[in-house]
GUKEDREN-387759 format. One record per residue: x, y, z of N, C-alpha, C in turn. Coordinates in pm, whole numbers, plus 50000, padded with zeros to 5 digits. Each point is the difference from the previous one (the first is absolute). Example, Ala and Ser with C-alpha at 12.3 -4.5 7.8 and 13.67 -1.06 7.14 Angstrom:
<rs>
513194943150780499115011950000500905012050000 499655010549928500825011950006499235010950073 
</rs>
This chain:
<rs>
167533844142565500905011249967500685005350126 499175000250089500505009650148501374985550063 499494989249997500564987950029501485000249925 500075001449834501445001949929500535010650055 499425012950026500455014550048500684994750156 499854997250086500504995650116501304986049969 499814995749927501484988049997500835010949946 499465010549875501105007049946500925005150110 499255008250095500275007050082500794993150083 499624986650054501214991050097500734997349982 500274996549818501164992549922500755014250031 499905012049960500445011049982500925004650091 499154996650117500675003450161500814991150029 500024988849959500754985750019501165005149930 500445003349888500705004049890501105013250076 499265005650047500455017450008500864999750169 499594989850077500994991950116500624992949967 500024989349892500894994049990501275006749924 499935009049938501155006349933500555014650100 499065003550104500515008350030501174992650118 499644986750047500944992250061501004997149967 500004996049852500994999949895500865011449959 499755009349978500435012750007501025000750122 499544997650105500725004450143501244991049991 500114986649971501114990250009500725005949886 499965000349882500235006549902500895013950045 499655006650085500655010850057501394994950103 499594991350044500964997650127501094989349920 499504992449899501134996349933500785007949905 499655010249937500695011649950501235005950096 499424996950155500855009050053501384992450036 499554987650000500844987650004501134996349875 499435003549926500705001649837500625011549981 499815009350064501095014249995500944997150126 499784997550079500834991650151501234994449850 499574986950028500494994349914501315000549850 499445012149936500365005649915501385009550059 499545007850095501075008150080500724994150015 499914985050080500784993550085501004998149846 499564991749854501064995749925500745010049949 499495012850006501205008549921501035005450107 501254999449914501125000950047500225011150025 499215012649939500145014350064499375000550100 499234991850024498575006850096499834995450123 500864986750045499694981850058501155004450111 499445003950106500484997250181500464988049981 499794990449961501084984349968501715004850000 500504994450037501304999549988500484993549851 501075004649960500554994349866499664981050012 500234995950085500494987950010498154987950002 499585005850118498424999049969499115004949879 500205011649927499094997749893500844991649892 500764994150001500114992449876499564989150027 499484995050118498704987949971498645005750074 499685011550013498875005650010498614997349916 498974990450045498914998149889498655009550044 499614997150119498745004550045500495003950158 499455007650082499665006050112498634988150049 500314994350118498784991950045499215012350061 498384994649977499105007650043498704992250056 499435002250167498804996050017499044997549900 499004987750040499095003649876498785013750056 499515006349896499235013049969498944994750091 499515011050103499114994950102499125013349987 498685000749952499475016350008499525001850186 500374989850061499775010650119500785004050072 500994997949927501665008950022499715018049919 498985001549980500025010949907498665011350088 500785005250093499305003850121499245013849959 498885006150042499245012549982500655004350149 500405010650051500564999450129499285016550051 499585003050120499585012150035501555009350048 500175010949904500905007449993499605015350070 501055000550107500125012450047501135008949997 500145014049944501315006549966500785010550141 500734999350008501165003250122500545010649965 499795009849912500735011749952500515009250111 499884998250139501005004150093501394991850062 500244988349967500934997449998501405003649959 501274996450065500925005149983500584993749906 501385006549934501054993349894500494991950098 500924988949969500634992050080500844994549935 501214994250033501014986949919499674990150027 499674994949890499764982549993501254987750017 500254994850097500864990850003500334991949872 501174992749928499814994349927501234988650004 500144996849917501394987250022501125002049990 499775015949991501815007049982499785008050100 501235012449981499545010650114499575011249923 499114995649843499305014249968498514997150040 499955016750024498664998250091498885012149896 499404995549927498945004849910499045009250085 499425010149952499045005950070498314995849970 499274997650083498864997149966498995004250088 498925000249951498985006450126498654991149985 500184996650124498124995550019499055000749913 499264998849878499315009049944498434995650058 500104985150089498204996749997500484984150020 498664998750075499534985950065499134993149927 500404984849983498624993249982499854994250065 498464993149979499264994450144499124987949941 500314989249996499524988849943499684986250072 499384991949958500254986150091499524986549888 500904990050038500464996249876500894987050107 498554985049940500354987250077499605003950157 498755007650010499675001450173501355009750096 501045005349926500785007150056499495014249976 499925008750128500145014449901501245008250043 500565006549846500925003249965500225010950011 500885009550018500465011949985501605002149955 500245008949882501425001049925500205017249944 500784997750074500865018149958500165000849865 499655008849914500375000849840501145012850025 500875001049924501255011350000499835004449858 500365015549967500904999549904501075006550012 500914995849869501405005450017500195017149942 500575007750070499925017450000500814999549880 500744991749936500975006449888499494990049872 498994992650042499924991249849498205008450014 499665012450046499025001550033499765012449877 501465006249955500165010549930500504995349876 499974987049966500194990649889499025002849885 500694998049857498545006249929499404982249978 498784998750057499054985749980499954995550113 500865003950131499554993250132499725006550084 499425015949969499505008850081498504991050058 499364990549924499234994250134499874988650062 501614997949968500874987450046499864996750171 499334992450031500134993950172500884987250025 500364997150090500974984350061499294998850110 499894985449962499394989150126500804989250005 501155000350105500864992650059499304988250110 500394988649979499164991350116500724987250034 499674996850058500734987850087498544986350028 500024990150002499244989850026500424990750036 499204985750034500134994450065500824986949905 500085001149851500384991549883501845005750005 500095008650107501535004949964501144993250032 501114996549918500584991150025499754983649970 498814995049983499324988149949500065001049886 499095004049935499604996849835500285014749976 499815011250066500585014649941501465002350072 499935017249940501925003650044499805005350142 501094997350060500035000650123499965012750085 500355013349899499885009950001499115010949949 498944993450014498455006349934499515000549872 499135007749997499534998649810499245014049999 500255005249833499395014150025498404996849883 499435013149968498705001649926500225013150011 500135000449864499755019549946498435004249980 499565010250038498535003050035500145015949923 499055000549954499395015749934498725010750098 500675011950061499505007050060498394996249944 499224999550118498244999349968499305014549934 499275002149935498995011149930500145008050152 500035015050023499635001150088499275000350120 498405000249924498824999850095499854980850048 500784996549950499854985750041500194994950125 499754991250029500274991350152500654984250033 500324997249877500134987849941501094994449919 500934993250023501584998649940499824986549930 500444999449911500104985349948501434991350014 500094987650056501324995450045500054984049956 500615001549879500054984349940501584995150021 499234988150130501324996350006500564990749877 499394996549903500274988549897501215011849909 500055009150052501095012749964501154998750057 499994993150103501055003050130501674993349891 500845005750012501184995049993501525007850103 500914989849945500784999450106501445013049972 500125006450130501115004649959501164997949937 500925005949948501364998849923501074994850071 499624999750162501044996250022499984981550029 498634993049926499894990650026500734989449872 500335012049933500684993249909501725000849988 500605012850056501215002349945500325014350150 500874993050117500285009150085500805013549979 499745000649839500795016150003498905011450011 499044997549969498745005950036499485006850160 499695009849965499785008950150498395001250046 499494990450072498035000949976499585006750112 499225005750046498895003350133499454988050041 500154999150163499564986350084499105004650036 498444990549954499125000450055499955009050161 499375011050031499245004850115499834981950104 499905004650095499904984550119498225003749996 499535011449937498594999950076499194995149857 500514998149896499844998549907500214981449967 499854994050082499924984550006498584994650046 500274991049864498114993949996500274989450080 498634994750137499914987850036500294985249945 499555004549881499464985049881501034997349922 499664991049910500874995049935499025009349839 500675006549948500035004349896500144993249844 499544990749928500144990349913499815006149863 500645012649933499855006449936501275007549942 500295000149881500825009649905501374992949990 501035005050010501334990549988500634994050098 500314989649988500214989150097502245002850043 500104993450073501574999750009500614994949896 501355009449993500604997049837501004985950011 499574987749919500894990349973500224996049888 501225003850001500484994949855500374986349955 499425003949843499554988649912501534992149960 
</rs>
């Protein structure tokens, strides 16, 4: 009896990882399928007229969970407002809000998180953050002009940010130069090669 009671229990645990793994890909292809979805509608699609009419899929790394970082988060609430450079001459306001501190492939990492002061008073992105970044895939297999990841302010008493790059996609202006984006921070460039979230856009 104690012998059946213990397989139950392993099969159980066997069961309850394997779907919670499942679950996670399941998530990151959802996000891939709304990517996706954006990209085909004609109201919604940074594509140019001429590109989405053979628009099928957005290429994407394959799903790597150790692209899906636990990162030690520290908050900067004395920092100043500042203008963010971008690919035009509008210059967005954003402020420091907090550091993470990670290491990831024997590198350790550190990346400025911002948010933006006017999408901050937005109703649904009051705990809206931007993580702008640059890597070592830029220009190769990604856009040459960085890749962002939208992040949700942490619980307060927390210490701990969650940063999935299998999230990461590419600015607007990698598709259609009428678009005005924020250039990655220079301090905000990862050593590594980053193999995660949307890849450089080539059309089908």
């Amino acid at each position: 009896m104690k012998k059946t009671f213990l397989i139950i229990c392993i099969l159980s645990l066997f069961v309850g990882c394997t779907n919670k793994q499942i679950g996670y890909e399941d998530e990151i292809k959802n996000f891939q399928y709304e990517l996706n979805t954006q990209f085909a509608d004609a109201e919604e699609s940074p594509l140019t007229e001429e590109d989405l009419k053979s628009f099928k899929t957005l290429d994407f790394f394959p799903i790597d969970k150790k692209y899906n970082i636990t990162a030690k988060f520290t908050r900067t609430p004395n920092e100043p407002v500042f203008e963010m450079p971008t690919t035009t001459d509008r210059l967005p306001l954003y402020k420091k809000y907090g550091v993470a501190y990670f290491t990831l492939n024997g590198k350790k990492i550190e990346l400025n998180i911002y948010q933006n002061q006017q999408l901050m008073t937005s109703i649904g992105y009051e705990n809206h953050l931007f993580l702008p970044f640059n890597d070592a895939t830029n220009g190769k297999s990604t856009y040459g002009g960085g890749r962002y990841i939208d992040l949700e302010i942490p619980e307060k008493d927390t210490t701990m940010i969650r940063i999935d790059f299998n999230r990461t996609y590419n600015p607007y202006c990698a598709y259609n130069h009428k678009y005005s984006c924020p250039i990655p921070p220079k301090e905000n460039t990862i050593p590594i090669e980053i193999l995660a979230g949307v890849k450089a856009y080539n059309k089908h």
